[in-house]
C-alpha positions in Angstrom: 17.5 -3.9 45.1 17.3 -8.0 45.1 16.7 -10.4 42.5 12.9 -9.5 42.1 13.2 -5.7 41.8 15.7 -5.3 39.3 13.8 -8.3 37.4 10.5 -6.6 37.7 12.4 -3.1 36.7 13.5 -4.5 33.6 10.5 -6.1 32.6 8.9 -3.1 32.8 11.4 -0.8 31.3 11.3 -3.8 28.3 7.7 -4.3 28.1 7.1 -0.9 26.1 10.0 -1.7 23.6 8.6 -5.0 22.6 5.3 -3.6 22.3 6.7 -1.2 19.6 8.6 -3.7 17.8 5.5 -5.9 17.4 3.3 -2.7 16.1 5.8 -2.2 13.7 6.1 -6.0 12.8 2.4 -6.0 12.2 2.3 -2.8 10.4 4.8 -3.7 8.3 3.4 -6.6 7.5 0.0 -4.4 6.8 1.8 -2.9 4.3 3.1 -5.7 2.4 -0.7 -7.3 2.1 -1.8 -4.0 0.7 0.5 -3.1 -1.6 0.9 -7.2 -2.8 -3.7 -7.3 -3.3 -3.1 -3.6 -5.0 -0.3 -5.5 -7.0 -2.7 -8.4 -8.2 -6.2 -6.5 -8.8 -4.6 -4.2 -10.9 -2.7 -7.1 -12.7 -6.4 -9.4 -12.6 -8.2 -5.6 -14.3 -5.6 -5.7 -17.0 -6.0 -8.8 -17.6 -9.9 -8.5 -17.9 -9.8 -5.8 -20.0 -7.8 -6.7 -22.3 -8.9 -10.4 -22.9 -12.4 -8.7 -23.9 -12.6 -9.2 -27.8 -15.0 -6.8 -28.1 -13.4 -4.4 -26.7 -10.9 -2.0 -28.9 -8.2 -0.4 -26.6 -9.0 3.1 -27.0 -11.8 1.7 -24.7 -9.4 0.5 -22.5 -9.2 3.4 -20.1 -12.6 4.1 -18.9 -12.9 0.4 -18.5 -10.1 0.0 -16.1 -11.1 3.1 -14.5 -15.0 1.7 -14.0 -13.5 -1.6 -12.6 -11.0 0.3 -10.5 -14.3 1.8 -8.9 -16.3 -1.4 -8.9 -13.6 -2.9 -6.3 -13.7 0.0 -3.8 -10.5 1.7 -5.2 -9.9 4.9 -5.1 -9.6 6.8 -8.3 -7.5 10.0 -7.3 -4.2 8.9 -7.8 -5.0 6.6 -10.9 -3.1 6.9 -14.1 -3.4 5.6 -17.2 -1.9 5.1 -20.4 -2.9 2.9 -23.4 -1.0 2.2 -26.7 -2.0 -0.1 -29.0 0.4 -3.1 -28.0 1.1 -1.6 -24.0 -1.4 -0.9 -21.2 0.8 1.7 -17.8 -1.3 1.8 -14.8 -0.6 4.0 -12.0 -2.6 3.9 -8.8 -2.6 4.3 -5.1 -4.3 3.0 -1.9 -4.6 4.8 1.9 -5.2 2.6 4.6 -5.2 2.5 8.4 -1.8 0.9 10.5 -1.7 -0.1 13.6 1.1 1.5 15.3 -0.2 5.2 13.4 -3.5 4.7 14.5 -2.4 4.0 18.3 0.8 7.1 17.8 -1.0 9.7 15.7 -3.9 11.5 16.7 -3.4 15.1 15.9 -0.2 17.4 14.6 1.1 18.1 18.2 1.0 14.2 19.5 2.8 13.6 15.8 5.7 16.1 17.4 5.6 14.8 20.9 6.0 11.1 19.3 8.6 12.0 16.8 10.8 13.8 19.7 10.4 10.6 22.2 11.1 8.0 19.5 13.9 9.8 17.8 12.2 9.1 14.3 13.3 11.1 11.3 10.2 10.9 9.3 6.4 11.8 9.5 4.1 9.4 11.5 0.6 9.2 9.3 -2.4 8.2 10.5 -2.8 6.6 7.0 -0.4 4.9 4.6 -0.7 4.3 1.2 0.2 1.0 -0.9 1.5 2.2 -4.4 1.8 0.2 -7.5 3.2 1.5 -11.2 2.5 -1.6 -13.7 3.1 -1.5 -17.1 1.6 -4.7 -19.5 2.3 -6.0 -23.1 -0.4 -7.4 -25.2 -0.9 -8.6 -28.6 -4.3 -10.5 -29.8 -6.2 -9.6 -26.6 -3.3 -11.3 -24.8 -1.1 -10.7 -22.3 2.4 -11.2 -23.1 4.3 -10.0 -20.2 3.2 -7.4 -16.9 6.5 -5.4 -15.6 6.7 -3.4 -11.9 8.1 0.0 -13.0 10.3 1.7 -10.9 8.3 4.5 -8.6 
């Protein structure tokens, strides 16, 4: 072969590799937005229900709960516990990637991909961004919010 073919043989045989790599940059990256907006809104929720005066925490639960709903999240995985002075919130979000979306489209092509790849683990066609967050108040105030380990 001369100069040309075995360039245009490894281009090729490199094109599908990089390919990859970028759907799993990008989906990666996916996955930090979600679970970094799931992060804040249920930090900004907290912080709206507890800042109402009006509001005693017993009440605290359906309230987060309704906003929870109000934003388009869903409500399945959502946990919630309220003391008087701490406020635990639990909850989950599916979303589409990139690179499952183009890989996964039914239990056999999940096989067939997992056999050519060489992956260990089970290609979804949706993720999920999960968040545990506990917060202190006192007065209607937040003193502190803290990521609990998952």
């Amino acid at each position: 072969m001369d100069k040309r073919g075995s360039a245009k043989g490894v281009f090729i045989v490199f094109i599908p590799f990089f390919l990859i790599f970028f759907a799993i940059a990008i989906d990666t990256g996916i996955s930090m937005y979600q679970n970094k907006k799931l992060k804040e809104d249920t930090e900004m929720i907290i912080t709206d229900v507890v800042s109402r005066p009006d509001m005693h925490y017993t009440e605290y639960e359906d309230e987060i709960t309704r906003l929870f709903e109000r934003y388009n999240y869903q409500t399945d995985d959502l946990v919630i516990m309220v003391t008087d002075k701490t406020v635990y919130v639990e909850n989950g979000k599916r979303y589409s990637g990139i690179f499952s979306s183009i890989f996964y489209k039914s239990h056999e092509d999940n096989q067939i991909v997992k056999k050519l790849l060489g992956v260990p683990f089970k290609i979804s066609q949706n993720s999920k961004a999960f968040v545990k967050i506990e917060a202190t108040y006192q007065d209607h105030k937040i003193i502190s919010f803290e990521e609990v380990e998952r």
